[in-house]
N, C-alpha and C positions, 0 to 999 in steps of 0.2 A: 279494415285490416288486410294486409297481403297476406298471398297464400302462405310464406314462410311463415307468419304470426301465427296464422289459424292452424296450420299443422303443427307447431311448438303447444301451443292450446292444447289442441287434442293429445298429443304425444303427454303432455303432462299427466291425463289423470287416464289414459288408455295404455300406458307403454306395460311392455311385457316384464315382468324383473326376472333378467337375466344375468347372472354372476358375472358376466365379463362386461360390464354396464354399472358396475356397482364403484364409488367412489374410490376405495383402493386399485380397484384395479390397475397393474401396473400395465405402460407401451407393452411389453412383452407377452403381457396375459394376453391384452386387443389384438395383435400379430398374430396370438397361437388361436386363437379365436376365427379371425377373419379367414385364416388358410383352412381352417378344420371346415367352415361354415361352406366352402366353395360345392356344389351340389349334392350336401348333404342337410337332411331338416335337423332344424334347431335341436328337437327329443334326443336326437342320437348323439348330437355333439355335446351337449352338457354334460351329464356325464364324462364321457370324453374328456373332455378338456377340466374338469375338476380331477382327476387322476392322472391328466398329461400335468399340470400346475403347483399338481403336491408333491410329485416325483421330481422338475424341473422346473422351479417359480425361478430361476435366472437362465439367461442364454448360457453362458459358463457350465451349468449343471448337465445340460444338453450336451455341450459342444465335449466333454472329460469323457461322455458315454458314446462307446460306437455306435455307428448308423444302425447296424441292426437292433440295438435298444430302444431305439426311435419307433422300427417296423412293426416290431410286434407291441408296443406300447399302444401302437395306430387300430390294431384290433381290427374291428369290422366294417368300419368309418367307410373304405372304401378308397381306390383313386389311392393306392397305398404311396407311389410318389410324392405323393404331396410331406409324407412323413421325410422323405429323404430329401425334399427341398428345407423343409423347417432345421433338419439337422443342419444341411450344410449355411442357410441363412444364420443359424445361432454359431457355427464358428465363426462365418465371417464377423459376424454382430463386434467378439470378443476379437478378433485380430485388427477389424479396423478399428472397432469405436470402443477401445474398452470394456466391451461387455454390456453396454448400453445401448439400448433401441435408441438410431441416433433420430432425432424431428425433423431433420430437413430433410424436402421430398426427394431432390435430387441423388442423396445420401439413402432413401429409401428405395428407388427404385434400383439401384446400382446393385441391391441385394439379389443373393439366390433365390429364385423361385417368386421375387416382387415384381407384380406387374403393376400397371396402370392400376386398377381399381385397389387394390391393394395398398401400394403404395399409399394411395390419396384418404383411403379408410384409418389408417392408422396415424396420419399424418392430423387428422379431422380429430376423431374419437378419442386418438390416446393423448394429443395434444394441443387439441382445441384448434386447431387453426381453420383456415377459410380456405375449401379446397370441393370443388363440384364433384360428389363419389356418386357413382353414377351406377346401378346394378341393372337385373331385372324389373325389378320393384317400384324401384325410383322411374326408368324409362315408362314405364307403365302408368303410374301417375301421373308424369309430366305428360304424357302422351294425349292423354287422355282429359287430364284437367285444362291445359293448355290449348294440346291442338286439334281437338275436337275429335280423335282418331281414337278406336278401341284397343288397339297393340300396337305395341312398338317394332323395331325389326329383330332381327334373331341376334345381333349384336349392336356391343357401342360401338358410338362412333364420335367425332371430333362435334358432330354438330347436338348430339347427346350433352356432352360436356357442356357445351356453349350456352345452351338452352338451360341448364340447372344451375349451373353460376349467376344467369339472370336474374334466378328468384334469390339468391340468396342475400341475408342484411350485408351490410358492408360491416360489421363489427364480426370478428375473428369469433370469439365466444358466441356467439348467438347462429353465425352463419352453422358453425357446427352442430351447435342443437335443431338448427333446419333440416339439414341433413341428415340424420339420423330420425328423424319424426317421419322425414318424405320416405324413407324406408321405411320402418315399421308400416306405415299406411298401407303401402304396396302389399308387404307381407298378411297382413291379419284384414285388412277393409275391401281394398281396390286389388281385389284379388283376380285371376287371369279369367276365369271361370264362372266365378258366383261372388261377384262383389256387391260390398252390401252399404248399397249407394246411401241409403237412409243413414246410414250409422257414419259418413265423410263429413268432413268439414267443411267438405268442399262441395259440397251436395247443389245450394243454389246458383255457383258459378261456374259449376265442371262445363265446359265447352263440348266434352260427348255426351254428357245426359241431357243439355240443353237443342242437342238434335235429336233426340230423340230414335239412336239410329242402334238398333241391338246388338249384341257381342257375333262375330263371325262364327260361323257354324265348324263344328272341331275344336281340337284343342290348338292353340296359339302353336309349338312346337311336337313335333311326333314323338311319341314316348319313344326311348332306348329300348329296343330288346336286351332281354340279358341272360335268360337259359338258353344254353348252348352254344352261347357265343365265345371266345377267347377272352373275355373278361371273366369271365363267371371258372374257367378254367383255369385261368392265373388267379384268382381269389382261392378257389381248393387247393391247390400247388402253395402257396403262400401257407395258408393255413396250417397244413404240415411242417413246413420251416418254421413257423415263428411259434410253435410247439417244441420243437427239438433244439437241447443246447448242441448237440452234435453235428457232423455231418449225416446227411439222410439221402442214402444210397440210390441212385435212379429208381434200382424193383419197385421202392416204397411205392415212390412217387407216379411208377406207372400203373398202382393199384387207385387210383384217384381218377385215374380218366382214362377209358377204354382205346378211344381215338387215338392213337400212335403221334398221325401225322395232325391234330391242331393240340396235342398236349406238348411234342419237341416244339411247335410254334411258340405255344405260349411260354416255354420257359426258354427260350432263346430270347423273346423278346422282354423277360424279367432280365434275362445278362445283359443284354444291351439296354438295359433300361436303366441299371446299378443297382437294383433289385436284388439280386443274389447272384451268387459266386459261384465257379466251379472250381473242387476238391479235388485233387486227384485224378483217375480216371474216369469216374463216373457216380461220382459223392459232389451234392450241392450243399453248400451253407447261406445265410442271409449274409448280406453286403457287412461289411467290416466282421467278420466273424472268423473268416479264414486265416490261418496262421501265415505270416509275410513268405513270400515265397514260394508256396505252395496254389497258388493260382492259377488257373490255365483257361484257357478259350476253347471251346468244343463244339462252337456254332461259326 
């Protein structure tokens, strides 16, 4: 059996049941899925995304409601941009393609906020086609099963790609179910840290357990700080907006964070981000909230 068999194998009676996995699921659930999933664990986006799916199960439903209902929809997910890519990908969805996630990749990447991995995820998963989706996960596998190496590098890269198209079948259907197993693995087996080589499918042919050569001492990448940092700053700032239907006067917002000068940062860098808006003189709202014409720049 090749590796693509034997992880189809395994993926059958190991795979995790995940809602946005489950036969109905529409292109558009996989989309809102794949964006939500980008460095956030699976726990917090399920949820998530059963509440983004019930309020907005078409891009139309999405694209009718302003960006700010996107924002605070996005809650605590995190990387709240990601909300305002999804928004502006479901208008485009309905101005170019009718309202339909369209299958072809080139038609996907051409979207708001669709990159590479992305693109090729939903191209794969929502419609079965034969396409090398290449994450963490997957590189780690390959890396590891293949080229005898314990990590991969801190990104993709073309020769990523090249290397996991190799393994896969040449049938459309099957190549997809490849890909989605070689993930799962990564995620729950072949893990960065404490993989748990007995329980791989690949256990007798993996080319790094066959050296015999232990995991690098540290974690593969440096964890993010995130207290005190201008994210964790713009997450409290956020959270006051996406509470309030109104405008919410700077005083509020400077009872949130002591710091003067990394609190105007961070909300400078929410305007410029399309984030949120400024009202008035000194009244913020979330992005599409402010009434036309009343807008201004104050950074």
């Amino acid at each position: 059996m090749t590796l693509a068999d034997e992880a189809i194998t395994w993926y059958a009676a190991n795979a995790r049941d995940l809602p946005w996995r489950q036969p109905d699921t529409t292109p558009w659930g996989v989309l809102v899925s794949e964006v939500m999933l980008q460095q956030t664990p699976v726990v917090r986006v399920e949820p998530a995304w059963r509440s983004w799916m019930t309020r907005w199960p078409v891009p139309a439903a999405l694209a009718d409601d302003p960006p700010s209902e996107a924002i605070r929809m996005w809650g605590r997910l995190g990387y709240p941009r990601r909300a305002m890519r999804l928004h502006a990908c479901a208008v485009a969805i309905v101005e170019r393609h009718g309202g339909r996630v369209p299958s072809d990749l080139d038609e996907l990447l051409a979207l708001p906020g669709v990159g590479t991995y992305t693109g090729r995820a939903v191209a794969t998963f929502a419609y079965g086609q034969r396409h090398p989706v290449v994450d963490t996960n997957v590189r780690r596998v390959v890396c590891r099963a293949v080229e005898g190496k314990p990590d991969a590098g801190p990104a993709t890269t073309t020769a990523d790609l090249v290397a996991m198209e190799a393994l896969l079948p040449p049938d459309a259907p099957t190549a997809a179910r490849a890909s989605i197993a070689f993930m799962e693995l990564g995620a729950i087996v072949c893990t960065a840290r404490s993989p748990r080589c007995v329980d791989c499918p690949f256990h007798q042919v993996c080319a790094w357990r066959l050296t015999g050569q232990p995991l690098p001492e540290g974690p593969s990448r440096k964890p993010q700080r995130y207290a005190g940092t201008d994210r964790q700053v713009r997450g409290l700032l956020l959270e006051v907006l996406r509470h309030t239907t109104g405008p919410v006067p700077r005083q509020r917002l400077d009872m949130v964070w002591q710091d003067e000068v990394q609190r105007t940062r961070a909300l400078a860098g929410m305007v410029e981000d399309g984030l949120i808006e400024t009202l008035g003189a000194d009244d913020f709202v979330l992005a599409g909230d402010a009434p036309k014409g009343e807008i201004q720049t104050l950074f």
